[in-house]
GUKOLKE-405034 format. One record per atom (N, C-alpha, C, O): residue number from 1; residue in one letter; atom name; x, y, z. Coordinates in Angstrom, 3 decimals. Layout:
+-----+------+------+----------+----------+----------+
|  nr | rest | atom |        X |        Y |        Z |
+-----+------+------+----------+----------+----------+
| NUM |    a |   CA |        X |        Y |        Z |
...
+-----+------+------+----------+----------+----------+
This chain:
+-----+------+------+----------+----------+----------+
|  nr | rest | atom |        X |        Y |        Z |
+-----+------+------+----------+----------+----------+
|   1 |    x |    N |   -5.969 |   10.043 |  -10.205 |
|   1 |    x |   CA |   -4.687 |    9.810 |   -9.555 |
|   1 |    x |    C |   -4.628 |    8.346 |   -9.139 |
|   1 |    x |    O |   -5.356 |    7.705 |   -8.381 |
|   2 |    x |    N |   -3.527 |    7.990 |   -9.868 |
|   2 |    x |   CA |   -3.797 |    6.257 |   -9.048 |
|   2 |    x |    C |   -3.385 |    5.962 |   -7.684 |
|   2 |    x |    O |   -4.029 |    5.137 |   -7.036 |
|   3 |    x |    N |   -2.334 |    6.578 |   -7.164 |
|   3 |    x |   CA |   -2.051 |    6.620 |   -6.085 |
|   3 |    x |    C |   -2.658 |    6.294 |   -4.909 |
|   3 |    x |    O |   -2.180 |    5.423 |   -4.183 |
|   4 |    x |    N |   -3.708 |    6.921 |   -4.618 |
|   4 |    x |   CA |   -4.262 |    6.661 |   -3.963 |
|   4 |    x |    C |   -4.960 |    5.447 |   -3.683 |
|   4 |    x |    O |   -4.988 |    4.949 |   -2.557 |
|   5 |    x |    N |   -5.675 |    4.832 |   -4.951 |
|   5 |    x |   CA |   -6.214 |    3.746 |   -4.933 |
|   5 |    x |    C |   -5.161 |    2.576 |   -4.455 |
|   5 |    x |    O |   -5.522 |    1.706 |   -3.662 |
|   6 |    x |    N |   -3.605 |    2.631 |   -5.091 |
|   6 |    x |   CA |   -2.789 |    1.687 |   -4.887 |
|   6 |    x |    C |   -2.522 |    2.170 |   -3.113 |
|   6 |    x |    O |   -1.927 |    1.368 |   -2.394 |
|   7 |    x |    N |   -2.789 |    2.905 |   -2.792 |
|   7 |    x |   CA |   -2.058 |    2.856 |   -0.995 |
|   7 |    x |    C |   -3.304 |    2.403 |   -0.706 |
|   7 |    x |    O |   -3.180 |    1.492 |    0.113 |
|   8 |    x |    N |   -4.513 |    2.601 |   -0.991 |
|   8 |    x |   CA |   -5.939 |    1.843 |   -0.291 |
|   8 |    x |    C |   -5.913 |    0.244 |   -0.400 |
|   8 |    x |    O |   -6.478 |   -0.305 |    0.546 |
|   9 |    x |    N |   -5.471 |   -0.450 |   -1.185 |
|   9 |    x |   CA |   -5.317 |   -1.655 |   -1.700 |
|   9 |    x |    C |   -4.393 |   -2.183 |   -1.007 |
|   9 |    x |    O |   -4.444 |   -3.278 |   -0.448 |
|  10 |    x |    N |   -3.366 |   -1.300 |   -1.015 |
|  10 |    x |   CA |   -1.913 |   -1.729 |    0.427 |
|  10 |    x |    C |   -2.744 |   -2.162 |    1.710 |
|  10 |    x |    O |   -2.820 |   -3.276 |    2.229 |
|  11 |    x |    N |   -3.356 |   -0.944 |    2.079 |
|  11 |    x |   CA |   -4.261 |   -1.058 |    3.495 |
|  11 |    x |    C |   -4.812 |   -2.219 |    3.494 |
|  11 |    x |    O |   -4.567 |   -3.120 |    4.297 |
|  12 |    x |    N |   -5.674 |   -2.259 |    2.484 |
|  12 |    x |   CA |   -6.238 |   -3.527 |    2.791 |
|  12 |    x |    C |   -6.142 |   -4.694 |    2.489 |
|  12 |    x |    O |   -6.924 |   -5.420 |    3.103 |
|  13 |    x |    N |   -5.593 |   -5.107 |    1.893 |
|  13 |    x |   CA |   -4.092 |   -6.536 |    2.161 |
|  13 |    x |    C |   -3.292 |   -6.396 |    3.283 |
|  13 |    x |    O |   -2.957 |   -7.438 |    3.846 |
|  14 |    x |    N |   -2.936 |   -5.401 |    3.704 |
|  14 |    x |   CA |   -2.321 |   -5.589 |    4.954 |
|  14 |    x |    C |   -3.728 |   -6.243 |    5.950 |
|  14 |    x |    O |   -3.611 |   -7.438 |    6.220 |
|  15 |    x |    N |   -5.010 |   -5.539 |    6.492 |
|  15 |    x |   CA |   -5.356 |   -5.591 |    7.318 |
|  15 |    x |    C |   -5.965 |   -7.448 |    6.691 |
|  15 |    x |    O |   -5.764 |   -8.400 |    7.444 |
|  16 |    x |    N |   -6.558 |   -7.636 |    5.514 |
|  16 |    x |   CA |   -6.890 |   -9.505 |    5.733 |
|  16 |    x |    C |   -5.667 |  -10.202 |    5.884 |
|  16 |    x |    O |   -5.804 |  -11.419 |    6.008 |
|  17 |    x |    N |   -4.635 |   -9.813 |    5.906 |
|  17 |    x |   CA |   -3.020 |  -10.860 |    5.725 |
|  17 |    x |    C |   -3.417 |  -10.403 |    7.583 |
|  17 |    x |    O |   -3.853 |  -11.330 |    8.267 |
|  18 |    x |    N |   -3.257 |   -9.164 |    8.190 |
|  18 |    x |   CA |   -2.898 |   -9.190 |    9.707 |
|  18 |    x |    C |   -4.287 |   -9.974 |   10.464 |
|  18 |    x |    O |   -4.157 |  -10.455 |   11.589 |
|  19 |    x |    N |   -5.536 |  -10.039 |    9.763 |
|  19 |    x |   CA |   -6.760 |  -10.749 |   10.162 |
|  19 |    x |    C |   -6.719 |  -12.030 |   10.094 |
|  19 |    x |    O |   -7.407 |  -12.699 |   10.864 |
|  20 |    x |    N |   -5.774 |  -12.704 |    9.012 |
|  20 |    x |   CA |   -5.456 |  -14.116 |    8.822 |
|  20 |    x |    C |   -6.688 |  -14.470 |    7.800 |
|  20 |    x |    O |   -6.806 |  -15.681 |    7.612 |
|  21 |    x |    N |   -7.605 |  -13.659 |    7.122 |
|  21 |    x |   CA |   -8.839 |  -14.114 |    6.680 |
|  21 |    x |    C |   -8.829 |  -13.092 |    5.307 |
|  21 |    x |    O |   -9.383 |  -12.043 |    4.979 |
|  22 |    x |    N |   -7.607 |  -14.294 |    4.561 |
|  22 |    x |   CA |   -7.586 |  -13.677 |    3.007 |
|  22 |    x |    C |   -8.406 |  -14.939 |    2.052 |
|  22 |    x |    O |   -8.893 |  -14.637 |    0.963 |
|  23 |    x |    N |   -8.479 |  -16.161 |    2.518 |
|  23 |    x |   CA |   -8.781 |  -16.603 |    1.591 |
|  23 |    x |    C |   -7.896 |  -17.689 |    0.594 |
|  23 |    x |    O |   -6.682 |  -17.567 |    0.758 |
|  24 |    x |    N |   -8.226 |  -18.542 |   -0.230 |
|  24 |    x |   CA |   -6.863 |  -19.004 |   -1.032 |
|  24 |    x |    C |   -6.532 |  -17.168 |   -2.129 |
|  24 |    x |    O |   -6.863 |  -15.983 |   -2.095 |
|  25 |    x |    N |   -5.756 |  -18.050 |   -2.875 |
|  25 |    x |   CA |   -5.476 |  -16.193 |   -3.585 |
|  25 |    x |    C |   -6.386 |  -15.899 |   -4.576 |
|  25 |    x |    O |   -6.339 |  -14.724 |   -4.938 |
|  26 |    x |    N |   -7.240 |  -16.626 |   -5.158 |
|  26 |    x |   CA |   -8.568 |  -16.679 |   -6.112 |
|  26 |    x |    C |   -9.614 |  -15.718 |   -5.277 |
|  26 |    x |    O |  -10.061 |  -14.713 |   -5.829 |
|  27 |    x |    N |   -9.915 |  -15.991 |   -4.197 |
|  27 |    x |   CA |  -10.402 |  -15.319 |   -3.260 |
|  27 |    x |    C |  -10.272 |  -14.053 |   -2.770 |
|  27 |    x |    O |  -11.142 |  -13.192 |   -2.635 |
|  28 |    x |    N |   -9.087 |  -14.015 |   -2.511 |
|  28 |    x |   CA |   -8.352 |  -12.806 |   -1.878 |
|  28 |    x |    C |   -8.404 |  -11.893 |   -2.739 |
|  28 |    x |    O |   -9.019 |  -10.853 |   -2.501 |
|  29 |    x |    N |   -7.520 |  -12.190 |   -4.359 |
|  29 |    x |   CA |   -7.538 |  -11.350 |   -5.383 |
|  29 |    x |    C |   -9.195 |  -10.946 |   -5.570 |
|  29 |    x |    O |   -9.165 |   -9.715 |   -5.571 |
|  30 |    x |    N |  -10.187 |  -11.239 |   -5.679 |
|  30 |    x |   CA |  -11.777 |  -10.673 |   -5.950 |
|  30 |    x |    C |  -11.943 |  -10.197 |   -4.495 |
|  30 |    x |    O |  -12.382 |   -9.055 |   -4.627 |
|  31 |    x |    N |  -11.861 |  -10.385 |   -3.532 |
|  31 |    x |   CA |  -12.189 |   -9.314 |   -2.263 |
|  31 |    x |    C |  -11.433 |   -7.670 |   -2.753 |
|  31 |    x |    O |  -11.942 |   -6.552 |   -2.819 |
|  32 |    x |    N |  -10.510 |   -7.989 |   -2.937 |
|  32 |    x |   CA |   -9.823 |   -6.924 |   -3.122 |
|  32 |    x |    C |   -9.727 |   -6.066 |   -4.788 |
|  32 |    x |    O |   -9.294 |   -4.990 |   -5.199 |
|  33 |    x |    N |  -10.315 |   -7.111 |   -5.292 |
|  33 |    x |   CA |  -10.530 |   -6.547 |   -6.891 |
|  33 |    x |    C |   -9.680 |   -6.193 |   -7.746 |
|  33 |    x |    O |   -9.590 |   -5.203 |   -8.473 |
|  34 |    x |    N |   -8.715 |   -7.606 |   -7.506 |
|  34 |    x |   CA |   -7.599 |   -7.863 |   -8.894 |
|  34 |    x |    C |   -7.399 |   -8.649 |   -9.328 |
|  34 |    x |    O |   -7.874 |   -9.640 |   -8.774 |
|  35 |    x |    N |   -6.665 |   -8.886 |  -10.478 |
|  35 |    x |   CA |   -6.576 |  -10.272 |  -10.725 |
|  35 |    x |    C |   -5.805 |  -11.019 |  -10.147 |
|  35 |    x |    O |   -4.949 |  -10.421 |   -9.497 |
|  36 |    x |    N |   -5.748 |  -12.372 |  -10.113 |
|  36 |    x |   CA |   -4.985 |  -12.866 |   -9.489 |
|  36 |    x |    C |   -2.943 |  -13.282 |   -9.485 |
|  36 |    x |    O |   -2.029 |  -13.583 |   -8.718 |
|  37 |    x |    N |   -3.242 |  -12.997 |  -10.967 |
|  37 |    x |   CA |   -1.685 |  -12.342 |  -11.217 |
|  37 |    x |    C |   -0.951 |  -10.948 |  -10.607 |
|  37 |    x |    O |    0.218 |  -10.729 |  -10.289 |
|  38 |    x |    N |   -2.319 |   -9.994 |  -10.584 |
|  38 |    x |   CA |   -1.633 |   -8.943 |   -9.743 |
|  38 |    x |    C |   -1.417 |   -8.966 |   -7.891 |
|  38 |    x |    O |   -0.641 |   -8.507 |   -7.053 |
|  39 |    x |    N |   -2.358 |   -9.612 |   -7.938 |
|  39 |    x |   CA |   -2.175 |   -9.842 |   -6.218 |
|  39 |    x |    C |   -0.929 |  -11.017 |   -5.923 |
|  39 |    x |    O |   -0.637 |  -11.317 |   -4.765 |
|  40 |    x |    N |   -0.212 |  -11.660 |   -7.151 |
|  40 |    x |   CA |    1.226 |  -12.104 |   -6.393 |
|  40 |    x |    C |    1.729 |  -11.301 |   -6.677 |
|  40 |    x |    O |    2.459 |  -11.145 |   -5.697 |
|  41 |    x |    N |    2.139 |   -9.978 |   -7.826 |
|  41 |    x |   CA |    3.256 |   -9.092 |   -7.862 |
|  41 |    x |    C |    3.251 |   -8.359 |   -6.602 |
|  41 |    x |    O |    4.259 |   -7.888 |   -6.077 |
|  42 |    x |    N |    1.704 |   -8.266 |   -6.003 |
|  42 |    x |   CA |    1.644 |   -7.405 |   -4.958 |
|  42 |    x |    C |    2.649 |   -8.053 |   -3.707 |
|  42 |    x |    O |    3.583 |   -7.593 |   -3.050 |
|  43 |    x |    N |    1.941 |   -9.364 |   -3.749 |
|  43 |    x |   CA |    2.612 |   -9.703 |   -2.108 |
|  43 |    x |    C |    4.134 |   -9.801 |   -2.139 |
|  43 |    x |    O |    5.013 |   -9.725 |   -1.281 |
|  44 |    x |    N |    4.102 |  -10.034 |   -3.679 |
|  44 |    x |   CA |    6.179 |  -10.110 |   -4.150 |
|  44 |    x |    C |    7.006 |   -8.741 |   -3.612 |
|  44 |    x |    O |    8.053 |   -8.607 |   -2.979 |
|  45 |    x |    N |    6.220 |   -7.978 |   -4.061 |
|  45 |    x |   CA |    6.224 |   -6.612 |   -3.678 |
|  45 |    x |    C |    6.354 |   -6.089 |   -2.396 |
|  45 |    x |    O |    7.339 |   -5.431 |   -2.061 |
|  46 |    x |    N |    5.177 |   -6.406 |   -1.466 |
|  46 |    x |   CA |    5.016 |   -6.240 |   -0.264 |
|  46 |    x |    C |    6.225 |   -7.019 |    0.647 |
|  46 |    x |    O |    6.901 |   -6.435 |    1.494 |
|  47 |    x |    N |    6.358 |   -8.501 |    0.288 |
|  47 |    x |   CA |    7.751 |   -8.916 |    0.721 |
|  47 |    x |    C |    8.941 |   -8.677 |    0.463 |
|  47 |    x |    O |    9.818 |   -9.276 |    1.085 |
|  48 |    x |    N |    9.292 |   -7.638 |   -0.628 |
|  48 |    x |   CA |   10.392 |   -7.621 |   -0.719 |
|  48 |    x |    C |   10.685 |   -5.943 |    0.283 |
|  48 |    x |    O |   11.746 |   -5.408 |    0.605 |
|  49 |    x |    N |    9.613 |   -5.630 |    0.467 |
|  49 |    x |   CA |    9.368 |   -4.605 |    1.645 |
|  49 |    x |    C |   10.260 |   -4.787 |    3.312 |
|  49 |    x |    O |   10.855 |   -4.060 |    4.109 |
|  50 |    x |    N |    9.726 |   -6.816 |    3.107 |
|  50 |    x |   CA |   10.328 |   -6.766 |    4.264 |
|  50 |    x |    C |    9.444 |   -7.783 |    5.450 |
|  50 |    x |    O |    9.674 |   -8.175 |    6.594 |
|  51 |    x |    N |    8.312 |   -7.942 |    4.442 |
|  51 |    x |   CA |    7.163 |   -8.521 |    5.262 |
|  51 |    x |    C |    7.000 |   -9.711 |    5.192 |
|  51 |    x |    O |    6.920 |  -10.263 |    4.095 |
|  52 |    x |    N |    6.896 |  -10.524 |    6.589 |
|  52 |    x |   CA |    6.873 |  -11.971 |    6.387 |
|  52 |    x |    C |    5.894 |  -13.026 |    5.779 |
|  52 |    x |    O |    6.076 |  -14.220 |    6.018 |
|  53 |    x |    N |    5.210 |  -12.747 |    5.264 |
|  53 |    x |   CA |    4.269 |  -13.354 |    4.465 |
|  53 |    x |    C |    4.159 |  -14.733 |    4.355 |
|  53 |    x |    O |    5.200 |  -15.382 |    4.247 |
|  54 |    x |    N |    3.239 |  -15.217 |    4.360 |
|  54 |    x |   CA |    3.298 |  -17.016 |    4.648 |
|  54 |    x |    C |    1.626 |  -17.268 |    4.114 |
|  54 |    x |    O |    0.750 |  -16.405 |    4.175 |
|  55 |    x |    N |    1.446 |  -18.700 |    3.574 |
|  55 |    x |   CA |    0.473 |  -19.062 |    3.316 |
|  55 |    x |    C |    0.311 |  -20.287 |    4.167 |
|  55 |    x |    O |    1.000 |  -21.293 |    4.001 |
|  56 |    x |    N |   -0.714 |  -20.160 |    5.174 |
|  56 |    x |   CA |   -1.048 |  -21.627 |    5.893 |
|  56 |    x |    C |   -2.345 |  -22.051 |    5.089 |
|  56 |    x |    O |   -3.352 |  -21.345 |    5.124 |
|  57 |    x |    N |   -2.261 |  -23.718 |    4.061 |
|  57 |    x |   CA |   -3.125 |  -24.249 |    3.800 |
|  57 |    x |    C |   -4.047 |  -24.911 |    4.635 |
|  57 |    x |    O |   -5.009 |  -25.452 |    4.091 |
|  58 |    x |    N |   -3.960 |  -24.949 |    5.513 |
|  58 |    x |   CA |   -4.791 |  -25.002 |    6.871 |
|  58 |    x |    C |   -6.156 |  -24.563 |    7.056 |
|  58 |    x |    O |   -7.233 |  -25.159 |    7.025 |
|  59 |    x |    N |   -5.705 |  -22.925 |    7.330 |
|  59 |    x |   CA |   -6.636 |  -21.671 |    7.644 |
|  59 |    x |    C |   -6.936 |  -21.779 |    6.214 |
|  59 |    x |    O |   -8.136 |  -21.974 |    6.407 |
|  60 |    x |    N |   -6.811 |  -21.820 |    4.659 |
|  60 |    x |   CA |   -6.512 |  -21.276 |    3.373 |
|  60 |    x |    C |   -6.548 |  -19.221 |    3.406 |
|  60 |    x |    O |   -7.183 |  -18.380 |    2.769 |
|  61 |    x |    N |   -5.377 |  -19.152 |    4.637 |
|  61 |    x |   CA |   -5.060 |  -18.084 |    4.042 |
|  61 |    x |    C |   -3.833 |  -17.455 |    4.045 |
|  61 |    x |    O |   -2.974 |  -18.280 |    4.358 |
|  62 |    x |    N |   -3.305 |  -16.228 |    3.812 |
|  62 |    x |   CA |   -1.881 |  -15.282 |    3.998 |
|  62 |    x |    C |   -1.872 |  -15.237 |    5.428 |
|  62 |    x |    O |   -2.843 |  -15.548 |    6.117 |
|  63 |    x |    N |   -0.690 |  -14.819 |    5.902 |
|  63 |    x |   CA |   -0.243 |  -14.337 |    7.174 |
|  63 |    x |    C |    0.558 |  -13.765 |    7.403 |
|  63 |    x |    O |    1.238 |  -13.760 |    6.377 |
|  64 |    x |    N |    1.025 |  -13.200 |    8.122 |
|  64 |    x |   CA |    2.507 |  -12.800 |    8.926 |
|  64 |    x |    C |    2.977 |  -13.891 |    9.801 |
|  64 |    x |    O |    2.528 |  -14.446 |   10.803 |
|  65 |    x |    N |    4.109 |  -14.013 |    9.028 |
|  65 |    x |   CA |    4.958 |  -14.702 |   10.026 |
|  65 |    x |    C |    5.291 |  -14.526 |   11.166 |
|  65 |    x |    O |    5.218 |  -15.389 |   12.041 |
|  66 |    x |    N |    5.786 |  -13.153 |   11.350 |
|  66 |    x |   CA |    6.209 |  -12.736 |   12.805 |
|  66 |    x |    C |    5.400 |  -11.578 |   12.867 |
|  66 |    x |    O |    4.405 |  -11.436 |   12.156 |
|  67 |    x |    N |    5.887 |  -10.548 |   13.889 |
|  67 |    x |   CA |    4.947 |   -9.205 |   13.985 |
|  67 |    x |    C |    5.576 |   -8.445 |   12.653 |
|  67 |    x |    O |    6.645 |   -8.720 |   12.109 |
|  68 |    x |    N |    4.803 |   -7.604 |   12.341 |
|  68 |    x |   CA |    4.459 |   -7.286 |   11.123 |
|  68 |    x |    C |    3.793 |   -6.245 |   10.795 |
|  68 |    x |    O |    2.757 |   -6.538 |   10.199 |
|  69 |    x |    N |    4.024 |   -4.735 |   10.993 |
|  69 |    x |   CA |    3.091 |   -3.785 |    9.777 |
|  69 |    x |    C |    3.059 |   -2.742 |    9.295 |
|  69 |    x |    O |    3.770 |   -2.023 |    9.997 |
|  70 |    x |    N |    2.542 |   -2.033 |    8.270 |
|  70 |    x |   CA |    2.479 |   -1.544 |    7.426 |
|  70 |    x |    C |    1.475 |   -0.591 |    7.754 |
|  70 |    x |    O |    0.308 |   -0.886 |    8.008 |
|  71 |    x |    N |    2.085 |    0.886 |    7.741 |
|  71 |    x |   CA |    1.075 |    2.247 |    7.862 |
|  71 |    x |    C |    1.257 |    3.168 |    6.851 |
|  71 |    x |    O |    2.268 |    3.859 |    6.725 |
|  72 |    x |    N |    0.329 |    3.187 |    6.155 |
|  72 |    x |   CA |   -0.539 |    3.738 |    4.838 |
|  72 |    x |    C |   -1.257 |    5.083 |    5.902 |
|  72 |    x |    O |   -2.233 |    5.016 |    6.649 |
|  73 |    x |    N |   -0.350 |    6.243 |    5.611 |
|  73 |    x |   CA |   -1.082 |    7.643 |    6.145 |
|  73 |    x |    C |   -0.771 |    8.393 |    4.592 |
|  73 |    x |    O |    0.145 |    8.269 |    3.779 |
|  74 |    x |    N |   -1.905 |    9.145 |    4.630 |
|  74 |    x |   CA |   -1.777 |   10.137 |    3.726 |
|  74 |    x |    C |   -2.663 |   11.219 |    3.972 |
|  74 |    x |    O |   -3.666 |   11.069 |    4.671 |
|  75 |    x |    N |   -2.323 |   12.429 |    3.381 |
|  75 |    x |   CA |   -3.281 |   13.731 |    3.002 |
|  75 |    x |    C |   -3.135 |   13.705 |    2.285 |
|  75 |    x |    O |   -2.408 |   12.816 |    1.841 |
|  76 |    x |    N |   -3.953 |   15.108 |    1.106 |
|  76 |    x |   CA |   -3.936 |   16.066 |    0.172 |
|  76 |    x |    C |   -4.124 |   17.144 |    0.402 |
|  76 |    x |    O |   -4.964 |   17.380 |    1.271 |
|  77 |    x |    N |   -3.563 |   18.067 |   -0.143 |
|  77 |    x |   CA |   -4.086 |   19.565 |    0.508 |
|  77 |    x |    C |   -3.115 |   20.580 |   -0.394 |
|  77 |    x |    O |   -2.024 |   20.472 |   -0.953 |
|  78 |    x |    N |   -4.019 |   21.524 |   -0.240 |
|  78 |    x |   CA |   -3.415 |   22.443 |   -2.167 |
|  78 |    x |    C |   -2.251 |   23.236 |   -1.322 |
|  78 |    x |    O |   -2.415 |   23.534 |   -0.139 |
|  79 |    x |    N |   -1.076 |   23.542 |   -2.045 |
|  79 |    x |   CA |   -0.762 |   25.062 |   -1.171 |
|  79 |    x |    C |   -0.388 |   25.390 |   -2.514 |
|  79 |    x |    O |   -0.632 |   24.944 |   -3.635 |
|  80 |    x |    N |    0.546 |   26.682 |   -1.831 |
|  80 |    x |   CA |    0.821 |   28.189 |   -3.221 |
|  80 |    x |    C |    1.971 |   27.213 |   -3.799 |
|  80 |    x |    O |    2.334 |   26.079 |   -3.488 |
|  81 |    x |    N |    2.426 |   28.235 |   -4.868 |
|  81 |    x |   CA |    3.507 |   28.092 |   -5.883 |
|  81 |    x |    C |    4.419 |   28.176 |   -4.990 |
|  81 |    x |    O |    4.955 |   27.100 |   -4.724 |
|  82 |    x |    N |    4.849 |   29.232 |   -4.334 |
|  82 |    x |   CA |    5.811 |   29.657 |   -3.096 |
|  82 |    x |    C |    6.126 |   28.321 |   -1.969 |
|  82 |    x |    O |    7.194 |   27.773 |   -1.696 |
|  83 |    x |    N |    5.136 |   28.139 |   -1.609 |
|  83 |    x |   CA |    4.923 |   26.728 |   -0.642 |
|  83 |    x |    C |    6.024 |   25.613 |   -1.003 |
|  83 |    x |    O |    7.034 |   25.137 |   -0.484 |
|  84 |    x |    N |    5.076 |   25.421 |   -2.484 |
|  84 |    x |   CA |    5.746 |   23.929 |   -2.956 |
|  84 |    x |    C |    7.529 |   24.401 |   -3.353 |
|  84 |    x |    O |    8.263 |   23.430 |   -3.535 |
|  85 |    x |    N |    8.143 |   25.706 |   -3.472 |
|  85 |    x |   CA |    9.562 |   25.797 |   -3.933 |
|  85 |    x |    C |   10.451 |   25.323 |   -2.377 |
|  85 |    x |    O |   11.632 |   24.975 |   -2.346 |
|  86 |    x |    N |    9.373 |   25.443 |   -0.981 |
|  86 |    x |   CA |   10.104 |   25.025 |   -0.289 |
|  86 |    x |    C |   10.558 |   23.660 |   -0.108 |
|  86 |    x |    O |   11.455 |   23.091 |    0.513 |
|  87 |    x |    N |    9.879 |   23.438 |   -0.658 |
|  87 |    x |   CA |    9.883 |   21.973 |   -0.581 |
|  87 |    x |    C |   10.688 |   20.887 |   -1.426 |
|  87 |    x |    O |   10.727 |   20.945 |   -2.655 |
|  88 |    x |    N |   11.420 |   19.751 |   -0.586 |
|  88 |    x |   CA |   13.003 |   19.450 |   -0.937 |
|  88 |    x |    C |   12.824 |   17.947 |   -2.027 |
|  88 |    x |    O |   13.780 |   17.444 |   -2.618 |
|  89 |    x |    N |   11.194 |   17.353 |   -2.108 |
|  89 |    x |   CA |   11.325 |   16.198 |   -2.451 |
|  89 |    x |    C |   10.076 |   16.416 |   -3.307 |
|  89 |    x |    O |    9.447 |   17.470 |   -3.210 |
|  90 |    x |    N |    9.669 |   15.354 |   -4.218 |
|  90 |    x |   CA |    8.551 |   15.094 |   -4.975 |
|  90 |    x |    C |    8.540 |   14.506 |   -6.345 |
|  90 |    x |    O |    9.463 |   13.736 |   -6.612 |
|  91 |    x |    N |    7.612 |   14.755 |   -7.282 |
|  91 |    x |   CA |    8.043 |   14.332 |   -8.546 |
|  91 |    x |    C |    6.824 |   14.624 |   -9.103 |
|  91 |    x |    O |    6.013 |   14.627 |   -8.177 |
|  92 |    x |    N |    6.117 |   14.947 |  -10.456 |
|  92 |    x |   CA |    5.157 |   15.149 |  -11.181 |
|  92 |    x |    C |    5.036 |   13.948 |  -12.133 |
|  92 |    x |    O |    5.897 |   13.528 |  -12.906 |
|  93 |    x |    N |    3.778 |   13.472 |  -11.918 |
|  93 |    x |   CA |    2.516 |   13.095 |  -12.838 |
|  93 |    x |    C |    2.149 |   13.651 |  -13.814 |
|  93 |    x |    O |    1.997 |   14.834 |  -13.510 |
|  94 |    x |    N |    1.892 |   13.475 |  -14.914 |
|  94 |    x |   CA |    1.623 |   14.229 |  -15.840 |
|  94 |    x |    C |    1.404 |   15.760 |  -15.488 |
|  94 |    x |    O |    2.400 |   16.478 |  -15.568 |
|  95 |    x |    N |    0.307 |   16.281 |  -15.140 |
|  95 |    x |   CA |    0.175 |   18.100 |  -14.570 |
|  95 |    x |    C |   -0.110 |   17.938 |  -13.606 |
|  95 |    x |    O |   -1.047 |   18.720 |  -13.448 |
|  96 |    x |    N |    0.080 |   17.273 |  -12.476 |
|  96 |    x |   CA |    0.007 |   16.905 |  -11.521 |
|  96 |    x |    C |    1.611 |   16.676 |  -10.618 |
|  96 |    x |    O |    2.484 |   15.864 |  -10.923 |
|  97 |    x |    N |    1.634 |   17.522 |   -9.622 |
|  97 |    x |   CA |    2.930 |   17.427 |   -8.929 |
|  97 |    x |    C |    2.459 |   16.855 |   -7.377 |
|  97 |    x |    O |    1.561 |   17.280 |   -6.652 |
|  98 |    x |    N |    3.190 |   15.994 |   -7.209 |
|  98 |    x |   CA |    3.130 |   15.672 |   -5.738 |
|  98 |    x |    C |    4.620 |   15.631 |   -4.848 |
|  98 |    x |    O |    5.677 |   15.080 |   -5.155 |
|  99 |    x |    N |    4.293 |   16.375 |   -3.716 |
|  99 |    x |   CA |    5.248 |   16.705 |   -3.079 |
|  99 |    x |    C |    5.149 |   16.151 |   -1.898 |
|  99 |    x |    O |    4.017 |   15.922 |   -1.471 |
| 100 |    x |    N |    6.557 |   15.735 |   -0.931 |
| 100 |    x |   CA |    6.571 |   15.011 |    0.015 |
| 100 |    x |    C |    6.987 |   15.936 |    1.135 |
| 100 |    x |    O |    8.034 |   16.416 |    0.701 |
| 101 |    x |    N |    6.812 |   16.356 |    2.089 |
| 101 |    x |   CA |    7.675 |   16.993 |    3.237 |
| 101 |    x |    C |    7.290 |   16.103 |    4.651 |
| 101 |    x |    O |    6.348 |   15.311 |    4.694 |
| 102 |    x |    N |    8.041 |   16.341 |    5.590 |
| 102 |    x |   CA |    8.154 |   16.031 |    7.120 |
| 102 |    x |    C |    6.558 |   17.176 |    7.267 |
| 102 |    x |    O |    6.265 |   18.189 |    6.633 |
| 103 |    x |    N |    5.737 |   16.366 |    8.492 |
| 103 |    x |   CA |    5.237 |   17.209 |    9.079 |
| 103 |    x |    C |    5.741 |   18.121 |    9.546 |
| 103 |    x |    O |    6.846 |   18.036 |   10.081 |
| 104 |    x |    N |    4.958 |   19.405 |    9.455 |
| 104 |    x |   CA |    5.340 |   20.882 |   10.463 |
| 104 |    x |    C |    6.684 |   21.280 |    9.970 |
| 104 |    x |    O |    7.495 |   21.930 |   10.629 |
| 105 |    x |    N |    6.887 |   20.768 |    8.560 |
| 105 |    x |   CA |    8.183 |   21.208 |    8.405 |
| 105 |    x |    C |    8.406 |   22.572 |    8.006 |
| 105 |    x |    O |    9.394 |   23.302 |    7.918 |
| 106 |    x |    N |    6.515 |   22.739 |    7.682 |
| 106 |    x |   CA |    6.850 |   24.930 |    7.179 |
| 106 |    x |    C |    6.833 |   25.347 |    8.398 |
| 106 |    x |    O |    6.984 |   26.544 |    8.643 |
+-----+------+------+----------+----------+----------+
């Protein structure tokens, strides 16, 4: 499932951008284990989210501009056939369905 890996990777670009200790992006991209072309789609990405993003050549690293962040929660957890018909949102992965609900919403 890639998913997961891509919200772990969120997390943690968020937390060296909120630490101030990413690095130039040569850097940053191998802490985090991408290339460095993918770690600008990311932050392109991440800013068009909404996030102030800034590079001080200074520090040589990312930042937040202002306050700033980003919460990456997730579970997994199986339920019935019955379960998932209640349920109002989602989309399938190849044989793989993932479904979204509000907590406590059964």
């Amino acid at each position: 499932m890639i998913l997961v890996p891509t919200l772990e990777r969120l997390k943690q670009i968020n937390e060296l951008i909120k630490s101030k200790s990413t690095g130039k992006p040569k850097e940053f991209s191998k802490k985090i284990g991408i290339s460095e072309s993918h770690l600008y789609r990311c932050i392109n990405e991440i800013k068009e989210m909404g996030a102030p993003i800034k590079f001080c050549r200074k520090r040589d690293s990312y930042y937040y501009d202002k306050p700033f962040e980003i919460k990456v929660n997730y579970s997994i957890e199986l339920i019935t056939e019955e379960e998932s018909k209640q349920i109002k949102a989602g989309f399938q992965l190849k044989n793989t369905s993932l479904l979204f609900y509000e907590s406590g919403a059964f």
